[in-house]
FIGUTI-761221 format. One record per residue (C-alpha): residue number from 1; x, y, z. Coordinates in nm, 4 decimals. Example, Ala and Ser with C-alpha at 12.3 -4.5 7.8 and 13.67 -1.06 7.14 Angstrom:
2
1, 1.2300, -0.4500, 0.7800 .
2, 1.3670, -0.1060, 0.7140 .
// end
This chain:
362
1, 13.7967, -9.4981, 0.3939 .
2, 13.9544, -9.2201, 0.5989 .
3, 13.7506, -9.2431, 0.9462 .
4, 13.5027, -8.9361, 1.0352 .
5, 13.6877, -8.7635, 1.3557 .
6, 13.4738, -8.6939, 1.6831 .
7, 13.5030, -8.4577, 1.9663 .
8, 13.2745, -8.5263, 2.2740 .
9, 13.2960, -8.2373, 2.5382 .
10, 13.1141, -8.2759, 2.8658 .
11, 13.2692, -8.0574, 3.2046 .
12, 13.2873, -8.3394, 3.4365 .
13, 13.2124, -8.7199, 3.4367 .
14, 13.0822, -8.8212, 3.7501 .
15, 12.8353, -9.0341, 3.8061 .
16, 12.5011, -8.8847, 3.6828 .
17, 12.2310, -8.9178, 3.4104 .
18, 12.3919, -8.6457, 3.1523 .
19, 12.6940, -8.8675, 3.1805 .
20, 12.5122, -9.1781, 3.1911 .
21, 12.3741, -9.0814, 2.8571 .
22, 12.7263, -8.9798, 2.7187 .
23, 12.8782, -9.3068, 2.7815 .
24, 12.5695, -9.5217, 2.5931 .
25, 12.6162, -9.2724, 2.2719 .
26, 13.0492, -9.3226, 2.2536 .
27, 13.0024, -9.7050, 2.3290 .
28, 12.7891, -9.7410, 2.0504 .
29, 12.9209, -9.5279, 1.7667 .
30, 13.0825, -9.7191, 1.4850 .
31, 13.4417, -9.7662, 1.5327 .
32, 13.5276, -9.8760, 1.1790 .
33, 13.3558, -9.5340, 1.0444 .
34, 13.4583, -9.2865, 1.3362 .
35, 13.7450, -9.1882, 1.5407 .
36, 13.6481, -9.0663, 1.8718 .
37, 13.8080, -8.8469, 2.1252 .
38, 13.5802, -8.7836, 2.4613 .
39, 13.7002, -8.4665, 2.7036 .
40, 13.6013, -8.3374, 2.9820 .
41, 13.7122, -8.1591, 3.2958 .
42, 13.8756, -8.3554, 3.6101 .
43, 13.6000, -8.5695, 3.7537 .
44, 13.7102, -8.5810, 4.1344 .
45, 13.4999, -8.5872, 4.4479 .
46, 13.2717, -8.7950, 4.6729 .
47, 12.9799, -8.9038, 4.3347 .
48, 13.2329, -9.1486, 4.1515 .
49, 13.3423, -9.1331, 3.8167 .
50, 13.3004, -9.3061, 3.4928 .
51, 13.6394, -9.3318, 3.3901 .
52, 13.7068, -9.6961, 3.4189 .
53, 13.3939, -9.7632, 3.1534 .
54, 13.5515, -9.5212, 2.9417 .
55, 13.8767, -9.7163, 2.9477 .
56, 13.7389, -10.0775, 2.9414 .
57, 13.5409, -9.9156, 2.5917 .
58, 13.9140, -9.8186, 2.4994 .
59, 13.7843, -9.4801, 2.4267 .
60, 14.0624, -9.1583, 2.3380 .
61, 14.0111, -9.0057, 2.6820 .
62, 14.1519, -8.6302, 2.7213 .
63, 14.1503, -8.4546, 3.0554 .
64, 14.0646, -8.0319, 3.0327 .
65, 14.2146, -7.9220, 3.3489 .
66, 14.0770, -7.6048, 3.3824 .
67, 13.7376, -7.7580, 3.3037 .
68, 13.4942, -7.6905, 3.6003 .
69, 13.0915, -7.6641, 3.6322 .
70, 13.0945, -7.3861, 3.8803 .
71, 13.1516, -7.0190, 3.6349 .
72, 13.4989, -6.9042, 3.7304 .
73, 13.6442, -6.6866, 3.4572 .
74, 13.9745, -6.7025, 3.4991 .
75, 13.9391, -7.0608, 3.4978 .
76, 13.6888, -7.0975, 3.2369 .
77, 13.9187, -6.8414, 3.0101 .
78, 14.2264, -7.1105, 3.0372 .
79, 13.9554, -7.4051, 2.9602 .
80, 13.8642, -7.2763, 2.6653 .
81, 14.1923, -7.2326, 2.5285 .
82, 14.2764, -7.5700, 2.6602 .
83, 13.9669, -7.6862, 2.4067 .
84, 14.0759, -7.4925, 2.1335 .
85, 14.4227, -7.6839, 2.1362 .
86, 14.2523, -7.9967, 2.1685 .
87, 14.0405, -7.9440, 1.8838 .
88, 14.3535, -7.7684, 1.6441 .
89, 14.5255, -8.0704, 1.7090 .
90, 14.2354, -8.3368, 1.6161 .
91, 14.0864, -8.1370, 1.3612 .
92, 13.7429, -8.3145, 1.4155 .
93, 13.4436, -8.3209, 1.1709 .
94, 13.1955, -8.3448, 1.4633 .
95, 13.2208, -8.1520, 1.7863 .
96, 12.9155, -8.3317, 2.0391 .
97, 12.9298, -8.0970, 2.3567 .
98, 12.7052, -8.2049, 2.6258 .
99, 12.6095, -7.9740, 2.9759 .
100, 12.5596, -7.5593, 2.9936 .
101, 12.8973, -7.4503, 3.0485 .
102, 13.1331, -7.7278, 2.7839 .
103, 12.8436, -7.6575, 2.5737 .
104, 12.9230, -7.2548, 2.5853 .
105, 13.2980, -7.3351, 2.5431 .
106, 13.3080, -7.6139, 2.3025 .
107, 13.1019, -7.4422, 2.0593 .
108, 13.2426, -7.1432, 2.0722 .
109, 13.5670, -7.3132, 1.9699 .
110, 13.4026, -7.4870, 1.7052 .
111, 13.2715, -7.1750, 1.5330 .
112, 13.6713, -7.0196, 1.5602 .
113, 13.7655, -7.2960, 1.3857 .
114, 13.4939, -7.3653, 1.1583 .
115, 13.4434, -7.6774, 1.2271 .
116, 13.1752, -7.8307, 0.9704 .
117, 12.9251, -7.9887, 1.2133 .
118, 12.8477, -7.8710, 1.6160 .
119, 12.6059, -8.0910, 1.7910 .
120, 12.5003, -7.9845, 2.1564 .
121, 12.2975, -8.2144, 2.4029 .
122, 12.2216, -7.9852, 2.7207 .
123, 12.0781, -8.2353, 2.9631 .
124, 11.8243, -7.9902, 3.0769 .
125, 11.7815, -7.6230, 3.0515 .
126, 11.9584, -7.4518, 3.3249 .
127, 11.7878, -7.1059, 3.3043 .
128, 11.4738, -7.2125, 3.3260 .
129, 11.3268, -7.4190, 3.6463 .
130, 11.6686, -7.5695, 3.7139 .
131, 11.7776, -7.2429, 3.7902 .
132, 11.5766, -7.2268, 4.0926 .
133, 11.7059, -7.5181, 4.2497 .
134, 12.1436, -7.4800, 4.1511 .
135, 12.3671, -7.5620, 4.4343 .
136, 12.5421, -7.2137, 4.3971 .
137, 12.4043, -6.8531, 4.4542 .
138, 12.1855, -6.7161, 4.1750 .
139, 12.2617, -6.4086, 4.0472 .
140, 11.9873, -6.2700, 3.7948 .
141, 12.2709, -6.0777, 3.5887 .
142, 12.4666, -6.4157, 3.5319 .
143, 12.1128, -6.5641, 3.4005 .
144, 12.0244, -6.2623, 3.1434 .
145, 12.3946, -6.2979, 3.0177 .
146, 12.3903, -6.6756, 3.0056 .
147, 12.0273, -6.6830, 2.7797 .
148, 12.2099, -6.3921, 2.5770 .
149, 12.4612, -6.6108, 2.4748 .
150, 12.2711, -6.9293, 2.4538 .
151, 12.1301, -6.7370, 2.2031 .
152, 12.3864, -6.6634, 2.0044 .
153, 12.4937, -6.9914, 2.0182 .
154, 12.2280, -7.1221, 1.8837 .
155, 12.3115, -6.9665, 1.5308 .
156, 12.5831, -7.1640, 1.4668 .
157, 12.4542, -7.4895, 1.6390 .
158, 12.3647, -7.7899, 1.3987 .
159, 12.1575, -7.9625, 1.6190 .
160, 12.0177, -7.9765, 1.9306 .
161, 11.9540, -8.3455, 2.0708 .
162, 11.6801, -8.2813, 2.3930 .
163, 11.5599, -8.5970, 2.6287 .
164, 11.1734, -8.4739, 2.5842 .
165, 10.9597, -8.2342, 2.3994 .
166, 10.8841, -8.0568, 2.7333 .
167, 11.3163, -7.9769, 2.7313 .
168, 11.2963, -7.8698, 2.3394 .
169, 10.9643, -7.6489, 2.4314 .
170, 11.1917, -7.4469, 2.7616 .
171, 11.4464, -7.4048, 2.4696 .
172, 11.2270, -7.2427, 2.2595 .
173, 11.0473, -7.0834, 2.4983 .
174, 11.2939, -6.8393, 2.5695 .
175, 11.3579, -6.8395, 2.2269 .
176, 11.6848, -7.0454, 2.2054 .
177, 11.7287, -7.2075, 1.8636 .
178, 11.3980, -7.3002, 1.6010 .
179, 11.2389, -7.5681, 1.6395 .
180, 11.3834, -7.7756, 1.3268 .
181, 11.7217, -7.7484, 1.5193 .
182, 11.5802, -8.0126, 1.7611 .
183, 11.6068, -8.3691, 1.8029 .
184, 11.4067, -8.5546, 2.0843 .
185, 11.6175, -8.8578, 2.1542 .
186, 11.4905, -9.0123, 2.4688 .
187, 11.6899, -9.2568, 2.6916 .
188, 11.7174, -9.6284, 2.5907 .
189, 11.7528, -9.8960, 2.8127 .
190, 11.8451, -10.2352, 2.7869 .
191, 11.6036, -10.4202, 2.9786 .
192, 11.7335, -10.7655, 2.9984 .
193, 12.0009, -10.6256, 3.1966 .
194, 11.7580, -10.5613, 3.4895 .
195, 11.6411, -10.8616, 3.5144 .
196, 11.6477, -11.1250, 3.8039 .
197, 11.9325, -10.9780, 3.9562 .
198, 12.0701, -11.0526, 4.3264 .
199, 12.0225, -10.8239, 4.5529 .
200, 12.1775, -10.5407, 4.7708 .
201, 11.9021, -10.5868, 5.0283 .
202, 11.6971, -10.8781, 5.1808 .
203, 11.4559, -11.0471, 4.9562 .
204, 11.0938, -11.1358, 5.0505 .
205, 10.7524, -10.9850, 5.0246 .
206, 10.5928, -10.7210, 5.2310 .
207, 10.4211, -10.9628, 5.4635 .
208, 10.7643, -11.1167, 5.6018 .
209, 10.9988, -10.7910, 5.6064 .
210, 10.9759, -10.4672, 5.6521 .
211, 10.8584, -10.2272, 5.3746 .
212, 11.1493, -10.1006, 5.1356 .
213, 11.1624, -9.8081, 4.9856 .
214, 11.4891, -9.6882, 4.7560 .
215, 11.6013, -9.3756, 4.6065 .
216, 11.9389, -9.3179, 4.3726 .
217, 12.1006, -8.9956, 4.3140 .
218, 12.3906, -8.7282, 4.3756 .
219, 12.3351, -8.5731, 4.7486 .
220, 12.2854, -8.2270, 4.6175 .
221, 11.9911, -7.9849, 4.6695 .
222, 11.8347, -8.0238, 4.3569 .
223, 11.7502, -8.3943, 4.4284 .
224, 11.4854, -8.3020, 4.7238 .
225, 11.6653, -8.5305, 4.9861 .
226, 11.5722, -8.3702, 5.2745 .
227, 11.1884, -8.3953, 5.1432 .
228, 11.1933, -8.7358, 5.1513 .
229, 11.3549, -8.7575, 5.4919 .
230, 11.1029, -8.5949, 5.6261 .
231, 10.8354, -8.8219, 5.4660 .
232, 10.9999, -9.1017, 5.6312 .
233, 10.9337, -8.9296, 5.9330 .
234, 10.5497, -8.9197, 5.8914 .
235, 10.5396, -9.2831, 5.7235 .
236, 10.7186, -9.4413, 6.0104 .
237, 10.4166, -9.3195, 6.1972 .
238, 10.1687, -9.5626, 6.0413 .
239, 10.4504, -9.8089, 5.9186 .
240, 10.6945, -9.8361, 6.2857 .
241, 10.9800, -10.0698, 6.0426 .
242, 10.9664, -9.9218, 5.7431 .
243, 11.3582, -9.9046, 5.5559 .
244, 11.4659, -9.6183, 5.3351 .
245, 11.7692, -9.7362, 5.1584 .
246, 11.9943, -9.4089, 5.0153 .
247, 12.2012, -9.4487, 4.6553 .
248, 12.4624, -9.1913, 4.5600 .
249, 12.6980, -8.9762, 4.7419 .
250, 12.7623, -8.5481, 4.7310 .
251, 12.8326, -8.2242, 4.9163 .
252, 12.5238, -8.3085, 5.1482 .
253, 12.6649, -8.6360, 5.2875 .
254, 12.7144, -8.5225, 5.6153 .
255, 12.4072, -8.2849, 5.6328 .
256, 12.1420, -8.5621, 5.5680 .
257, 12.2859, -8.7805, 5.7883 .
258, 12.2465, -8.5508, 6.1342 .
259, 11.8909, -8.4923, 5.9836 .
260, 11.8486, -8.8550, 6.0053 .
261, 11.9440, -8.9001, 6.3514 .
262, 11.8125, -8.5658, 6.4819 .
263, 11.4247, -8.7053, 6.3209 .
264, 11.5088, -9.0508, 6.5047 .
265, 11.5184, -9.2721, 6.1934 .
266, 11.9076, -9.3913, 6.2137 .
267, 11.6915, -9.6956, 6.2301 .
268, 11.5327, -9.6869, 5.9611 .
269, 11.7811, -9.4891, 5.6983 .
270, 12.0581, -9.6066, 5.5545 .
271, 12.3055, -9.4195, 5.3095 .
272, 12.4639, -9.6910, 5.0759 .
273, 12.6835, -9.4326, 4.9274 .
274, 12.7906, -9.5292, 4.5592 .
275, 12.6565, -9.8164, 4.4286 .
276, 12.7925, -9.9767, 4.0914 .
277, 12.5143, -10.1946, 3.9687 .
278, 12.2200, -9.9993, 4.0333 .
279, 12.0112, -10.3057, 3.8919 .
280, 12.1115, -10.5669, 4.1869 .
281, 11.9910, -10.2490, 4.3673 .
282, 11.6752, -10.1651, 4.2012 .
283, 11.5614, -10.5547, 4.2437 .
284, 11.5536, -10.5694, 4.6296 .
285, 11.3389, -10.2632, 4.6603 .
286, 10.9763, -10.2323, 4.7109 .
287, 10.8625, -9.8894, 4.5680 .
288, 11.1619, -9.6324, 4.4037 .
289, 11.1033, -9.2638, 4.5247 .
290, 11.2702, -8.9320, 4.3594 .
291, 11.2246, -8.6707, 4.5278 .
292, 11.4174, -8.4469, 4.2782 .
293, 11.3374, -8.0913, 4.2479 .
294, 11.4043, -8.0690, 3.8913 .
295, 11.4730, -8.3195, 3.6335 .
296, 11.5400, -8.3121, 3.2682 .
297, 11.4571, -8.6695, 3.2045 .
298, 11.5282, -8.8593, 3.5205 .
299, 11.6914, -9.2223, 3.3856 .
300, 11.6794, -9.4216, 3.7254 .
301, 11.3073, -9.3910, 3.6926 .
302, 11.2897, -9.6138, 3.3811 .
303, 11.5712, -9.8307, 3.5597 .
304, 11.3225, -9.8744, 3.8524 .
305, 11.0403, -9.9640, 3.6175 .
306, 11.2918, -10.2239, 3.4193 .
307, 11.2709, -10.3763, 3.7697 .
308, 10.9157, -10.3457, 3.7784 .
309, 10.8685, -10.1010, 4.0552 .
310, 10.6077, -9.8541, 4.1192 .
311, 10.7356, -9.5203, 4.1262 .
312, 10.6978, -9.2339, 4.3532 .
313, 10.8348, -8.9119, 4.1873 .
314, 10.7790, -8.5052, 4.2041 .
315, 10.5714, -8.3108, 3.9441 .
316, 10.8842, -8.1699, 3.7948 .
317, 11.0803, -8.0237, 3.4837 .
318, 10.9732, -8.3568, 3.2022 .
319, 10.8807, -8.6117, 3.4404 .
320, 10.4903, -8.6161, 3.2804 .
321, 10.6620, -8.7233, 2.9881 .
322, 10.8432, -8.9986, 3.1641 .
323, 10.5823, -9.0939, 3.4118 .
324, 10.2058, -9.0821, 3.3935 .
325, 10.0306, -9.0169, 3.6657 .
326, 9.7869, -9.3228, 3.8327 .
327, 9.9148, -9.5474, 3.5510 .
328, 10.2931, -9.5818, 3.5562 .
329, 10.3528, -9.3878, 3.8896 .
330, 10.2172, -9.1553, 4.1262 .
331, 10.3157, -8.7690, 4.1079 .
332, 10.3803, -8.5294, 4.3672 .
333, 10.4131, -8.1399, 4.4363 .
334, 10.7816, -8.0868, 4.5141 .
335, 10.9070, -8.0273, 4.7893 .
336, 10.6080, -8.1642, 4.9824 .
337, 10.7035, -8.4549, 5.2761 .
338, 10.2868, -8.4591, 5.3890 .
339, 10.2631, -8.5824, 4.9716 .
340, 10.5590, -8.8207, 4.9421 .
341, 10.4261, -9.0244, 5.2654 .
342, 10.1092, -9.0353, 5.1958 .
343, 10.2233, -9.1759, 4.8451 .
344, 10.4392, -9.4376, 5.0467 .
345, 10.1573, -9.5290, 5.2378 .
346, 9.9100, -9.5935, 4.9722 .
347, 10.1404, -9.8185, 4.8277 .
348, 10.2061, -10.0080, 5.1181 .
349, 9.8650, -10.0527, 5.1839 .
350, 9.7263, -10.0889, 4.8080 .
351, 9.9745, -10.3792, 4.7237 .
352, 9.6975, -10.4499, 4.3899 .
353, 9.7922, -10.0602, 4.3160 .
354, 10.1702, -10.0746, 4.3734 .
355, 10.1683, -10.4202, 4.1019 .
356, 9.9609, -10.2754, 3.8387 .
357, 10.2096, -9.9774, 3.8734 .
358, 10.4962, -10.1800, 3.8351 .
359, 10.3844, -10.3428, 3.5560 .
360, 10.2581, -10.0790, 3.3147 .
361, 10.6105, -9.8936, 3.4237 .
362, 10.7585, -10.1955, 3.2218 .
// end
């Protein structure tokens, strides 16, 4: 039986929860029934890349060059003819584009070439509340032309495949798509692999160590950093030793760190830059805080209740969907320090709260 050919496109694959997600769908599709082909853009700079788990899955790997995430038309222009090749010469059945802007080109490549079925998975709307917190200026033109086209898109898109309802409703919302276009596929984990794992930090309980608290993700603005180093700075107040332990690596490396020492908590904050088994450091952690300003599903949360850890996490994008509030975690406003400490210190304090937390997150 001739094998059913498949095109993933995502712009870059660093490490992150769209491309997180990616990787679990091409490692599981059926090798015996498809043939699969993953591209995306380069994937340099300081957030490491996924590239060794795509070649250890022996996955067809193609490199866009011109591929980028920030708009640059010029660039974008040569990218899309750099898809359209790619796709004339595999002649796939499925094209699966994932994130806005391989999303905008792959499927508009698709439809040139009519290719029978165009999936799209967009990892979060970016003209709605993530537009307020992107790393790069925001120009109101770009976002009327960008839901313009999404639009159009839409017509010739299969399927849409959305984390949560609350993602499918900002779709429709500003009326991308129908509603039968959408598939809410939210993230699996495999829980056995978080499981009594050793440990990037000191074991214990509370009573013989200092409080730990941990937070993963990419140092960009839209993960509320700076919010939660300022937290630290009111919770040290009432806890003297607490330890913040820092996941992940970006653009705002250098920033966070003079924060640190100009709030006098080079102490008590420490940036463990990438980390490959977020599990081992999940495990050593007393409570997990996000203090993300927008999230479309937010996977390390699930990975920090797989270790059975309470949860301290903004009111944002579909994290009520993820996380209920007083029963599997405690929400916060965003972008509210006063909030995320006093969270921390109830915690600390409530040790009955912080179990039951833990446990009904599992």
């Amino acid at each position: 039986m001739e094998k059913i050919k498949v095109i993933f496109i995502i712009t870059r694959m660093i490490k992150g929860g769209a491309q997180n997600f990616a990787l679990l769908i091409y490692r599981s599709l059926n090798r015996e029934k498809y043939e699969i082909t993953f591209a995306s853009g380069p994937s340099t700079g300081p957030e490491g890349d996924y590239l060794s788990e795509l070649n250890a899955h022996g996955l067809n790997y193609k490199i866009i060059p011109s591929l980028t995430r920030d708009i640059h038309p010029i660039k974008d222009l040569k990218a899309f003819f750099e898809i359209l090749a790619l796709m004339r010469e595999i002649k796939p059945t499925i094209v699966h584009t994932h994130t806005s802007k391989a999303g905008v080109l792959g499927r508009i490549a698709a439809k040139i070439l009519k290719v029978p079925v165009t999936i799209h998975q967009p990892h979060g709307l970016a003209l709605g509340e993530a537009w307020q917190v992107l790393d790069t200026p925001q120009i109101p033109l770009i976002r009327r032309l960008l839901t313009t086209l999404e639009k159009v898109l839409a017509k010739f898109t299969d399927k849409f495949i959305t984390y949560t309802q609350v993602e499918t409703d900002e779709h429709l919302y500003y009326r991308i798509g129908k509603r039968e276009q959408f598939v809410v596929i939210p993230y699996g984990l495999d829980v056995e692999k978080f499981a009594d794992k050793v440990t990037y930090v000191a074991r214990g309980t509370l009573e013989n160590r200092p409080p730990i608290i941990g937070t993963v993700g990419r140092l960009v603005t839209s993960k509320g950093h700076r919010y939660l180093i300022e937290a630290m700075e009111l919770v040290k107040k009432s806890v003297p030793d607490i330890k913040l332990f820092v996941v992940g690596d970006g653009f705002l490396r250098k920033k966070l760190d003079s924060m640190v020492k100009k709030l006098g908590l080079a102490d008590n904050i420490q940036f463990l830059g990438v980390v490959d088994n977020i599990a081992e450091f999940l495990s050593g952690i007393d409570i997990f805080v996000l203090p993300t300003l927008y999230e479309s599903f937010g996977i390390v949360l699930i990975e920090a209740q797989a270790c059975k850890k309470p949860v301290v996490v903004s009111d944002v994008g579909s994290i009520r969907e993820v996380i209920k509030n007083g029963q599997t975690g405690l929400l916060v406003p965003p972008k509210n320090p006063r909030a995320i400490a006093d969270a921390i210190i109830r915690l600390i304090r409530d040790k009955q709260l912080s179990k039951r937390l833990g446990e009904a997150g599992f």
